[in-house]
C-alpha positions in Angstrom: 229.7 184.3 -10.5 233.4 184.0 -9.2 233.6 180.7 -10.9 232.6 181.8 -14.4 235.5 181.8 -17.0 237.3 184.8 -18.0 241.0 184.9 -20.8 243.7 186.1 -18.9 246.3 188.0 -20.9 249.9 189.0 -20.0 251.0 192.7 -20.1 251.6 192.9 -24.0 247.4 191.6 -24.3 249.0 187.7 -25.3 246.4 185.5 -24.3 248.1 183.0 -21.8 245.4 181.0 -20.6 242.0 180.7 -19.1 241.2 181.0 -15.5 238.0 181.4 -13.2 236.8 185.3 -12.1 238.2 184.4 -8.2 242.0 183.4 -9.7 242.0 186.5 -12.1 241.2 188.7 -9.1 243.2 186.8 -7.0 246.7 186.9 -8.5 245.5 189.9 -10.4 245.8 188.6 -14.3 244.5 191.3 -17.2 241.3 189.9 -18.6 238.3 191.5 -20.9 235.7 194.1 -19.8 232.7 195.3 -21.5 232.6 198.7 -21.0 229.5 200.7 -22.3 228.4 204.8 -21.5 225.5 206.2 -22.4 225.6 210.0 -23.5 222.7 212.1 -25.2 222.7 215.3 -25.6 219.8 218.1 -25.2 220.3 221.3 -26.5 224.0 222.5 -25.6 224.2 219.9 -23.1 225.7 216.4 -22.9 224.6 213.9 -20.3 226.2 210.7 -19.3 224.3 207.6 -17.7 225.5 206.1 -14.6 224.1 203.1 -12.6 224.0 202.7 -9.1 225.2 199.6 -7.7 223.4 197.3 -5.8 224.1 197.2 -2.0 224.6 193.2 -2.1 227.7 193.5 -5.1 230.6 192.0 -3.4 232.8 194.6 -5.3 231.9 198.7 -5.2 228.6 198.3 -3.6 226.5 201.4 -3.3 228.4 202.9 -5.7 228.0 204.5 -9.1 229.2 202.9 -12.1 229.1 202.7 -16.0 225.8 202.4 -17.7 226.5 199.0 -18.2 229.5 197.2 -17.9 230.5 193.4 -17.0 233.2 191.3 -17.6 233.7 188.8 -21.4 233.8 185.2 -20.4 236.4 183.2 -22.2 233.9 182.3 -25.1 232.9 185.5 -25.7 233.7 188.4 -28.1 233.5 192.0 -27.6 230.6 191.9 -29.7 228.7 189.6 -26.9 228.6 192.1 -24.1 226.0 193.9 -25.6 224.3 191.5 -23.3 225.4 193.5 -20.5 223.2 196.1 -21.8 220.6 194.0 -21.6 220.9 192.4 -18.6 221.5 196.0 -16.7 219.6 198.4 -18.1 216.9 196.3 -19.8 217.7 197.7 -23.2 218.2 195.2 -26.3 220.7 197.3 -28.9 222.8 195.7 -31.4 226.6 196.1 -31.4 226.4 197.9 -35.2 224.5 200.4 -33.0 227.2 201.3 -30.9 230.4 203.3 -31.2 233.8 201.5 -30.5 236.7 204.0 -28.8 239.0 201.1 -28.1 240.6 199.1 -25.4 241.8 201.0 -22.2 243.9 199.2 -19.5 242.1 199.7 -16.0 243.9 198.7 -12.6 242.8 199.0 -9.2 245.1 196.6 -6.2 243.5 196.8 -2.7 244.1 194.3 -0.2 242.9 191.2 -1.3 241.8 192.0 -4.9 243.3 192.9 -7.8 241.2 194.1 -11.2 242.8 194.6 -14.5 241.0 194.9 -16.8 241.5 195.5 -20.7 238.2 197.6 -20.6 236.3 197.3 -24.3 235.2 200.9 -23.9 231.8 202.0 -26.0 229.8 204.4 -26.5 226.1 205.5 -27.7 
């Protein structure tokens, strides 16, 4: 997993390269996230999905997270992390199924790790 290959952008979203997942937390570069939430809504009230980290994820275990949520290689598109969705909750949906709010900037620096993300936020 740390060595798969993410795009790294600079702070104006310019693509400047290619680097593995360990660099990009490493020096802290932006890179793409697939962001996806899951809301329904019975009667007068909304609900929103959450999943629970595993307790063996080296980052945020045991914690709760977005439905589904992972981050775009460096061949991928947006459009390709519905995989995600698969992959986390089981679920097969197409991306024409889904509802696109944007791109959000996400940043979190502890110690020794540094995530920003350009977070490809969705909804259904």
């Amino acid at each position: 997993m740390e060595n798969e290959l993410l795009k790294i952008f600079d702070d104006d979203r310019n693509q400047i390269g290619i680097a593995s997942r360990e660099d990009v937390h490493k020096f802290g570069y932006w890179h793409e996230a697939f962001h996806c939430w899951f809301i329904s809504k019975v009667r007068d009230t909304y609900y929103l999905y959450l999943q629970l980290r595993s307790a063996t994820k080296k980052d945020y275990p045991n914690l709760l997270d977005i439905t589904a949520a992972g981050h775009l290689l460096a061949n991928e598109t947006v459009q390709d992390g519905v995989r995600e969705i698969k992959e986390e909750v089981g679920i097969y949906i197409s991306f024409h199924e889904l509802i696109p709010l944007g791109i959000i900037d996400y940043c979190v620096i502890k110690e020794d790790f540094i995530d920003k993300e350009l977070a490809k936020r969705i909804f259904i």
